[in-house]
N, C-alpha and C positions, 0 to 999 in steps of 0.2 A: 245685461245683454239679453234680448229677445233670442229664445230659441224654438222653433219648429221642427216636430220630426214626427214625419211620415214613416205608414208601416201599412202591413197588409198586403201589399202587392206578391208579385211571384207569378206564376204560372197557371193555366187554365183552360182546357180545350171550349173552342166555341159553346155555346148555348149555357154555359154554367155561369158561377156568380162568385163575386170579391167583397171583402168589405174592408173598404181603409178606413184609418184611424189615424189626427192628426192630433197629438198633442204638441200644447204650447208653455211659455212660460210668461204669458202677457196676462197680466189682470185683465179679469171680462169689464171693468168696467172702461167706457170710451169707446168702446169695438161696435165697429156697423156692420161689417158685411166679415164674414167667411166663406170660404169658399176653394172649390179645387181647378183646375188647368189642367192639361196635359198637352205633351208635345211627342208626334211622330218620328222617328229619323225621317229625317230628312222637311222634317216640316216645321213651323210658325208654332210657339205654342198658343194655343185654342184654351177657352173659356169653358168650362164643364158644368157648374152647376154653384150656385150661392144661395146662402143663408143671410138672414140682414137681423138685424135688430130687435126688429119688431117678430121674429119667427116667419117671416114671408121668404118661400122658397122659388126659384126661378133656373131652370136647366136651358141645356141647350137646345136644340131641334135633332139634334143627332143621339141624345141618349135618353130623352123625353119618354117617360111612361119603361127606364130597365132602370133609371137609377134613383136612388131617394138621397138627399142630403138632411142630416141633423148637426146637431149641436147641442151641448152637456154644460151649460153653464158653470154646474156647478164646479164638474172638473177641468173645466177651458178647454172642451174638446171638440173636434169637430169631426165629424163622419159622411162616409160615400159610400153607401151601399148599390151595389152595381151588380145586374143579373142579367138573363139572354144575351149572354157578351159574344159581343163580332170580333174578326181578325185587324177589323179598322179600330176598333177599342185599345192597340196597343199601342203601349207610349210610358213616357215617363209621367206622373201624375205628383203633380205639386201642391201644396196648401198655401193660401194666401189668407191674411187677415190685415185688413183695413181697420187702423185706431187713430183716434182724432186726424193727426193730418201725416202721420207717416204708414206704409204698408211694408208687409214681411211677407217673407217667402220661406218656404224650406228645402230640403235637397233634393226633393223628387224620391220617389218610390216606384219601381219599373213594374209595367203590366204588360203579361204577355199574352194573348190568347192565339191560340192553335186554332187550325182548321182540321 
């Protein structure tokens, strides 16, 4: 069984910063992309930011230049460091991983930020 679990999240008045943490239990090898999501109530979940293969990173337009994304090969982990956080930054935040031809999810981890 693949498992992801998300952690990190919680609570955070605007302008401050989070850092999640996604472990997994998928052998790094096969894996293209990592990566996080999050979705608003009442919203579409939206694409946040991915890590590929090759160490090429790629965010959205909406969190471009507050967040960094990494990954720990060695411990199959993935990261979202996330800073100058807006009240639109809140949401549940998911980790995904793309491996050969099937993708995984995990259960979300809620972020909250205050105004």
């Amino acid at each position: 069984q693949v498992q992801l679990v998300e952690s990190g999240g919680g609570l955070v008045q605007a302008g401050g910063s989070l850092k999640l943490s996604c472990a997994t239990s998928v052998g790094i090898f096969g894996v293209q992309t990592m990566g996080w999501y999050r979705q608003a109530p009442g919203k579409q979940r939206e694409w946040v930011a991915t890590v590929t293969n090759d160490g090429s990173t790629n965010y959205a337009d909406s969190v471009k230049g507050r967040c960094t994304i990494s990954r720990d090969n060695a411990k199959i982990m993935v990261y979202l460091q996330m800073s100058s956080l807006k009240p639109e930054d809140t949401g549940v935040y998911y980790c995904n991983i793309r491996r050969w031809a099937s993708e995984y999810w995990g259960q979300g981890t809620q972020v909250t930020v205050s105004s």
